[in-house]
Wavefront OBJ file of the C-alpha trace (Angstrom):
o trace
v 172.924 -131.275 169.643
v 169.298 -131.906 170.468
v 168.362 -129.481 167.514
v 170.385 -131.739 165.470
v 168.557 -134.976 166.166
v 165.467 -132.874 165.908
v 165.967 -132.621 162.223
v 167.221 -136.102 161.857
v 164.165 -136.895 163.499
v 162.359 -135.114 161.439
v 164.512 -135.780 157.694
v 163.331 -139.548 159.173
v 159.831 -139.328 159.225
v 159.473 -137.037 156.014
v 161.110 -140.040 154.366
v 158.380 -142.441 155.822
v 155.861 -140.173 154.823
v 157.204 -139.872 150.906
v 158.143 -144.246 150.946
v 154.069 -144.210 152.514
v 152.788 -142.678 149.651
v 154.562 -143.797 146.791
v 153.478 -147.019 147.995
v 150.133 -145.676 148.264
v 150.358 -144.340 145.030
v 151.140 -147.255 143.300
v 148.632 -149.864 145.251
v 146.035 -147.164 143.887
v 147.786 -147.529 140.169
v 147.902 -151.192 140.343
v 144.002 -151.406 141.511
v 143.008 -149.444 138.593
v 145.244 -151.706 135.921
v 143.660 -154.878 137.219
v 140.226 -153.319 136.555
v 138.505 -154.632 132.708
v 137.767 -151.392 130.549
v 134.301 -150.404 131.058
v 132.155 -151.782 128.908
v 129.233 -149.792 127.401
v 125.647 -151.866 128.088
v 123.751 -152.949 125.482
v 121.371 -150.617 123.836
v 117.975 -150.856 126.218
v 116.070 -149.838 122.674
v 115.621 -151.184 119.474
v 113.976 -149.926 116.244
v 111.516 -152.329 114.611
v 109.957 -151.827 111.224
v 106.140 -152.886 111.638
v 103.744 -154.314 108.871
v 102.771 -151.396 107.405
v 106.193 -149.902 107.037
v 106.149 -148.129 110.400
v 109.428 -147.930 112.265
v 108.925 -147.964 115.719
v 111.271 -147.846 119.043
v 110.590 -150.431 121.497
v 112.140 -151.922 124.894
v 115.127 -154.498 123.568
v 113.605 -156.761 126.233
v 109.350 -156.171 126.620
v 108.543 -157.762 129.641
v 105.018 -156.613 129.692
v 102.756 -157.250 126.451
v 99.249 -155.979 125.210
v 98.030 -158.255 122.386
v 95.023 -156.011 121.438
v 94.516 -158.555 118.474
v 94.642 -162.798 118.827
v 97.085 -163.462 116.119
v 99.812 -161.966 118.595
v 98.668 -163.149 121.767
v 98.898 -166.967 119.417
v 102.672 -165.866 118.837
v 103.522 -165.392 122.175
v 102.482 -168.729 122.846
v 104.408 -170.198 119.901
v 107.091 -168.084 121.095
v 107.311 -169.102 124.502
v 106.544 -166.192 125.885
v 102.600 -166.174 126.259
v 103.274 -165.089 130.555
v 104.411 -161.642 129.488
v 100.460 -160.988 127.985
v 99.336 -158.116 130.488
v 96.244 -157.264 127.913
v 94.056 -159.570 125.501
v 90.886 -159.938 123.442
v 87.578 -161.643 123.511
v 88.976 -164.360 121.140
v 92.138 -165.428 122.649
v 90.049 -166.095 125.958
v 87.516 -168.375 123.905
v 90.737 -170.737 122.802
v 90.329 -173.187 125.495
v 93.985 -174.945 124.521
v 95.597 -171.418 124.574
v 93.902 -170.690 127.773
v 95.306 -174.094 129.143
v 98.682 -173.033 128.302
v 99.078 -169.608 129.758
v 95.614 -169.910 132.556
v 95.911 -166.187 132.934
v 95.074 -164.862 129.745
v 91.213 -165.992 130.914
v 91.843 -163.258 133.620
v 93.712 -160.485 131.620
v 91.801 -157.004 130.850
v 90.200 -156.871 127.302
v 90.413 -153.103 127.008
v 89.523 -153.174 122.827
v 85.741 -153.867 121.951
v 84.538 -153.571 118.478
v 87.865 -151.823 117.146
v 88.070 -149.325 119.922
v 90.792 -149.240 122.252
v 89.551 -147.784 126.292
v 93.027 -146.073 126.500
v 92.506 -145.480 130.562
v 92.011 -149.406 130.787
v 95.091 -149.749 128.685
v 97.356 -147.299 130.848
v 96.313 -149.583 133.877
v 97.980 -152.354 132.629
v 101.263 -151.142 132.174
v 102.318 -152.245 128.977
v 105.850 -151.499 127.295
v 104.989 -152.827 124.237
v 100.967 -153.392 122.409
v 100.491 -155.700 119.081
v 97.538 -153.978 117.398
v 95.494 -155.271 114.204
v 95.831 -152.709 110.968
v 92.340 -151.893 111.455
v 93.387 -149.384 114.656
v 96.367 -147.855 112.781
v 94.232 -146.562 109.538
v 91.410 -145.591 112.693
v 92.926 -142.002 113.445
v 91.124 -141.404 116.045
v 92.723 -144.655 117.529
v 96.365 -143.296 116.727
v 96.062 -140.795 118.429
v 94.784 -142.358 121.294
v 97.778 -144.583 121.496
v 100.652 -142.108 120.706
v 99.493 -139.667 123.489
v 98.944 -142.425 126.235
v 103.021 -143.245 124.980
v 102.546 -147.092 124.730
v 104.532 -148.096 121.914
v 102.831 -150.387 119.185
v 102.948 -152.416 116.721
v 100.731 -153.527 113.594
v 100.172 -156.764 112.602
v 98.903 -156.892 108.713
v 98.901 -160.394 106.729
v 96.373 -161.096 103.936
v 98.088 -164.289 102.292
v 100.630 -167.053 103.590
v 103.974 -164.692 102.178
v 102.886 -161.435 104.163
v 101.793 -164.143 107.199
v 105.390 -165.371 107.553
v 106.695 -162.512 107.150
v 104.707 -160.725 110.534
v 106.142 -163.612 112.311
v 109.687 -162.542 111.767
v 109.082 -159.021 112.770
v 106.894 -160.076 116.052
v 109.777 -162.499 116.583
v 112.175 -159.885 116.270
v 110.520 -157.617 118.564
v 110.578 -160.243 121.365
v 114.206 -161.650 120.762
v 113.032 -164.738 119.561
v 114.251 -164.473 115.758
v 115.502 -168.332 115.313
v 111.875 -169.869 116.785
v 110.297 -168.240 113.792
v 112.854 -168.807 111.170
v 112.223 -172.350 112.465
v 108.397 -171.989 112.493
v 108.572 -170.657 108.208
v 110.777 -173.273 107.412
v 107.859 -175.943 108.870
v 105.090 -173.706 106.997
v 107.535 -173.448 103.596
v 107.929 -177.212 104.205
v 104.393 -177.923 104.166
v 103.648 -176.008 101.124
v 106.459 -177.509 99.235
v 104.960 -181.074 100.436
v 101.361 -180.675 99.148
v 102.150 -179.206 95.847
v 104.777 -182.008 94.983
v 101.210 -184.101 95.452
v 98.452 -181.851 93.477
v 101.087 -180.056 90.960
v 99.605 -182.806 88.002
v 95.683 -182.129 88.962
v 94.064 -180.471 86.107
v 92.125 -177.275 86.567
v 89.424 -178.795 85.527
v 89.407 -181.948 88.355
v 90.535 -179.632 91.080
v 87.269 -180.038 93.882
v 85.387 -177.276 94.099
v 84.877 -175.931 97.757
v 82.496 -173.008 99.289
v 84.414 -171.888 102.638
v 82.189 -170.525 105.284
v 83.307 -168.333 108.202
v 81.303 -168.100 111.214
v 78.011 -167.480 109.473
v 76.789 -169.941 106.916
v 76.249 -167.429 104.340
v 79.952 -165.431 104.948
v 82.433 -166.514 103.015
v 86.330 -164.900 101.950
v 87.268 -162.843 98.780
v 90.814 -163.004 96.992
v 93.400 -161.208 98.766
v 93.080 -163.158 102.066
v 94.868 -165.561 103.991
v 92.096 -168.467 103.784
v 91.364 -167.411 99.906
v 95.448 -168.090 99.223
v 95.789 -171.198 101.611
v 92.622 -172.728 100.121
v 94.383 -172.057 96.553
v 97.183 -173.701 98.260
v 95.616 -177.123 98.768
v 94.717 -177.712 95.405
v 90.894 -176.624 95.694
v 88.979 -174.455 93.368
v 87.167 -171.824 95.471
v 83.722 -171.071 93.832
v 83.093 -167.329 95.674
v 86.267 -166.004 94.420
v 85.877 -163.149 91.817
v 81.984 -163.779 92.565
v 79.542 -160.830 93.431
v 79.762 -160.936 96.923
v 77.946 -158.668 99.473
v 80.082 -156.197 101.715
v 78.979 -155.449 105.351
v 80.728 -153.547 108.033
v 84.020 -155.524 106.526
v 82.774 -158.669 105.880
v 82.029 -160.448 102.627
v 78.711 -162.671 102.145
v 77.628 -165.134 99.388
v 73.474 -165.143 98.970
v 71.685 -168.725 99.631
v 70.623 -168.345 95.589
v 74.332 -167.960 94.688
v 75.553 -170.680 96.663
v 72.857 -173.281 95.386
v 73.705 -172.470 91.690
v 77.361 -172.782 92.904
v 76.810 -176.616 94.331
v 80.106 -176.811 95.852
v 81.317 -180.292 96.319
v 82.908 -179.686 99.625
v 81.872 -177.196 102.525
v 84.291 -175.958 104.877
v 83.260 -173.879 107.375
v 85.146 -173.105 111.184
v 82.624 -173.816 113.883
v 80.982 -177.021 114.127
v 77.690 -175.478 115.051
v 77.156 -173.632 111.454
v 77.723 -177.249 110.261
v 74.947 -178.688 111.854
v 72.971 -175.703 110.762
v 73.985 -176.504 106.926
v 73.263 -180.110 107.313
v 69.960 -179.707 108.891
v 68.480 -176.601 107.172
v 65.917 -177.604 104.351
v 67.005 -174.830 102.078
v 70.648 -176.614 102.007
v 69.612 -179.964 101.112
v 69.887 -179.712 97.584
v 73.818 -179.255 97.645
v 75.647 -182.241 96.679
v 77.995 -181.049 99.612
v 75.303 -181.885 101.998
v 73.790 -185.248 100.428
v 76.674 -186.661 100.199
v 78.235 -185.627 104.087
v 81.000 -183.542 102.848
v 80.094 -180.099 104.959
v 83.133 -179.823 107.690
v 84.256 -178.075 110.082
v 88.098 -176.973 110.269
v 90.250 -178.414 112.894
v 90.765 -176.065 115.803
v 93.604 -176.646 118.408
v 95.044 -173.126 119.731
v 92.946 -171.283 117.210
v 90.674 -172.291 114.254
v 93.025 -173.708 111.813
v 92.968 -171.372 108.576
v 90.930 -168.250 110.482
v 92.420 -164.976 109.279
v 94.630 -164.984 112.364
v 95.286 -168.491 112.317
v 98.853 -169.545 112.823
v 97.527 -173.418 112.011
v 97.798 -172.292 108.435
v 100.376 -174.694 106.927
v 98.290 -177.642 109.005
v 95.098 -176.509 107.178
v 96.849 -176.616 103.743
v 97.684 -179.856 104.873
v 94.158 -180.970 106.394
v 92.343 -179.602 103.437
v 94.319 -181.095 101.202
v 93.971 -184.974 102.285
v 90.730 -184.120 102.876
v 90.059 -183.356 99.211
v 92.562 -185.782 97.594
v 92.622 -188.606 99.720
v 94.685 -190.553 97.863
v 97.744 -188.671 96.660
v 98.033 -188.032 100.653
v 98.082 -191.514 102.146
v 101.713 -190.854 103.175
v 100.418 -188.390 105.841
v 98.809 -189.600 108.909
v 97.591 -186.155 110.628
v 97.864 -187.173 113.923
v 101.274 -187.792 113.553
v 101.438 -184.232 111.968
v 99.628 -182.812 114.740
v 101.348 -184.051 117.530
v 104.560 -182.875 115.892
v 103.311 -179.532 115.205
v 101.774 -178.781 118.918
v 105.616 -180.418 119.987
v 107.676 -178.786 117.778
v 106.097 -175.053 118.030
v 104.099 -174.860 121.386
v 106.285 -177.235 123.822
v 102.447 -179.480 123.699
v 102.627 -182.788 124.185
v 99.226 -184.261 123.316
v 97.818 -187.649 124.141
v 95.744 -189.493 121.189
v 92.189 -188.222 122.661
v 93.061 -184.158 122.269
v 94.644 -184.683 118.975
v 90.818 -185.919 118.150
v 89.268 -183.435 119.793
v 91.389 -180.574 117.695
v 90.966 -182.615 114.381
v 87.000 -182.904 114.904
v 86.792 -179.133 116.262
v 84.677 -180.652 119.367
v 84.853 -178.802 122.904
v 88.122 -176.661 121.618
v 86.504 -173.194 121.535
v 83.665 -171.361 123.686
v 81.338 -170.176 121.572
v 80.877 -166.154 121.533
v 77.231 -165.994 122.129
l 1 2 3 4 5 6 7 8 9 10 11 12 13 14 15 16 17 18 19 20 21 22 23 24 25 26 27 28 29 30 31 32 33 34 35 36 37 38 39 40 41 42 43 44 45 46 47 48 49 50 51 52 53 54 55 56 57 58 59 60 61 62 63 64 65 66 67 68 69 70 71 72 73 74 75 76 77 78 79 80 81 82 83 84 85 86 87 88 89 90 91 92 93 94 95 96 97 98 99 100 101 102 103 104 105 106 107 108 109 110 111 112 113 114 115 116 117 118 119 120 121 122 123 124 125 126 127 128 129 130 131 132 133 134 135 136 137 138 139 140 141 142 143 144 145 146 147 148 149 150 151 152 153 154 155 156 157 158 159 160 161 162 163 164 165 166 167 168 169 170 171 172 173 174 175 176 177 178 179 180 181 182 183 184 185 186 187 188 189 190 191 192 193 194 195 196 197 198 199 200 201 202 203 204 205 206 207 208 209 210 211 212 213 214 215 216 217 218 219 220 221 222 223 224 225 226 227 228 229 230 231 232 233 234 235 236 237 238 239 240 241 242 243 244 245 246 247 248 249 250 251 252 253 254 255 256 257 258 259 260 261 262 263 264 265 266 267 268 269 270 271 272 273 274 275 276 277 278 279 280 281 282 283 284 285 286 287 288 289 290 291 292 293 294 295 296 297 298 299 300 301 302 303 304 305 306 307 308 309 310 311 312 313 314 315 316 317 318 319 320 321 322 323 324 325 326 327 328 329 330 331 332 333 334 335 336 337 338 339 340 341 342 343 344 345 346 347 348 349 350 351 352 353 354 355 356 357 358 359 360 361 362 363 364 365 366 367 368 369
């Protein structure tokens, strides 16, 4: 008898045991039916294609950012995203309105002088991703540098307004920031479109002839640049190009003799101190330019408007372009223009007294020397 409940006993609990863990069983089941499918993340690299035709993998999200030439630290800033610059240059520390923006850039490392990059100083600041000008990636010495230290890079070429627009996209791209420049060449194609609706019916012949100094007096630009096709762009007739022009260490120059037989009507130059140099200089004072008060200086608000690595260039077609043909342009009130601009691109909202400052080029840059 007691053997008998024994096994009843035990038939009993073996029963509890098998209900237990079926129930078990299917708790466990049910948990893993309520959970979403596993979704796989988001690729944490992305391939860009550079300038120059390089294609180059990146972080999909650079947090940390070397702009070893000024034209990209400028983008960050029209980007938004100028606080991610870990690395700078000289120039970008000189741009007192850029410096205003993002304050730390005056404090960042400058670790390329005179087109070489101090690697070790590089390393230090922990970049993921460096914007580099063209003249490092044709510098072997300097590719090499930067594919065995493992910092990924990136080449920004532009030498007229197309190729210009075009960087933007793939810097924009590279920071995740595609629509801001789609909506920054729209503005520029905008611009364009605007000024030659104005100077389309100008005869060769009546187009103002201009002599465009950069930095130096006596420097000037050669076809195939930005300012040389943005000058073209506001109607004016520039008297170095296809000219006889002196090359040193990269940079083209116009002789004093050359320029007097040219007697430009207008000269635009981008710092206001090689103005007062012109205008005060007796070898100068023959130029009808200079009699007659017409030597200016560029506008200059985060860089110098129409520099090589300007991204003011669509306001200096503009600028030049009133400035020449003041008439056909009386429509445009370039204050209005450059508040919208600063707005629109760089989240800047200037009061009436900056907006003078930029157009005049007064107090907006530190000089290099």
């Amino acid at each position: 008898m007691k053997t008998q409940r024994k096994n009843i006993s035990l038939i009993i609990i073996l029963n509890l045991l098998l209900a237990l863990s079926g129930l078990t069983a299917g708790c466990s089941n049910e948990h893993k039916a309520d959970q979403p499918a596993k979704v796989s993340e988001p690729s944490k690299t992305i391939t860009i294609t550079d300038c120059i035709g390089r294609n180059v993998t990146i972080p999909a999200h650079p947090q940390r950012i070397a702009c070893l030439c000024p034209e990209s630290g400028h983008a960050l800033a029209l980007f938004g995203q100028g606080d991610k610059i870990v690395a700078g240059v000289g120039g970008m520390q000189r741009d007192l309105l850029l410096v205003e923006m993002y304050p730390h850039i005056k404090k960042v490392p400058v670790p390329k002088n005179s087109g070489v990059i101090n690697i070790e100083e590089l390393a230090k600041c922990e970049p993921d991703i460096a914007f580099v000008k063209s003249d490092t990636a044709h510098n072997q010495a300097e590719v090499d540098k930067m594919n065995k230290s493992g910092i990924p890079f990136l080449v920004i070429e532009f030498n007229n307004m197309k190729e210009q627009q075009a960087a933007m996209t793939m810097i924009a791209k590279a920071l995740g920031t595609a629509n801001q420049a789609q909506k920054y060449n729209q503005y520029y194609q905008r611009c364009l479109e605007r000024v030659e609706e104005k100077i389309a019916a100008i005869p060769e012949k009546d187009r103002i002839r201009v002599y465009h100094s950069v930095n130096e007096a006596t420097r000037t630009v050669t076809r195939g640049t930005l300012p040389a096709d943005w000058i073209q762009a506001a109607g004016a007739k520039n008297v170095a190009l296809d000219q006889e022009l002196k090359l040193f260490e990269g940079k083209y120059y116009a002789s004093l003799e050359q320029i007097l037989l040219w007697d430009p009507e207008y000269i635009l130059v981008n710092d206001p101190n090689v103005v007062e140099y012109i205008m005060n200089h007796e070898h100068w004072r023959s130029l009808q330019a200079v009699k007659s008060m017409r030597v200016l200086a560029l506008p200059n608000g985060i860089s110098r408007w129409g520099h090589f690595s300007s991204l003011e260039t669509p306001l200096a077609v503009i600028w030049t372009a009133q400035t020449l043909y003041p008439d056909k342009f009386t429509d445009i009130d370039m204050v209005v223009e450059t508040k919208y601009f600063y707005k629109e691109f760089f989240r800047l909202d200037l009061n009436d007294a900056t907006v003078q400052k930029i157009l005049s080029s007064e107090g907006m840059r530190v000089s290099k020397n």
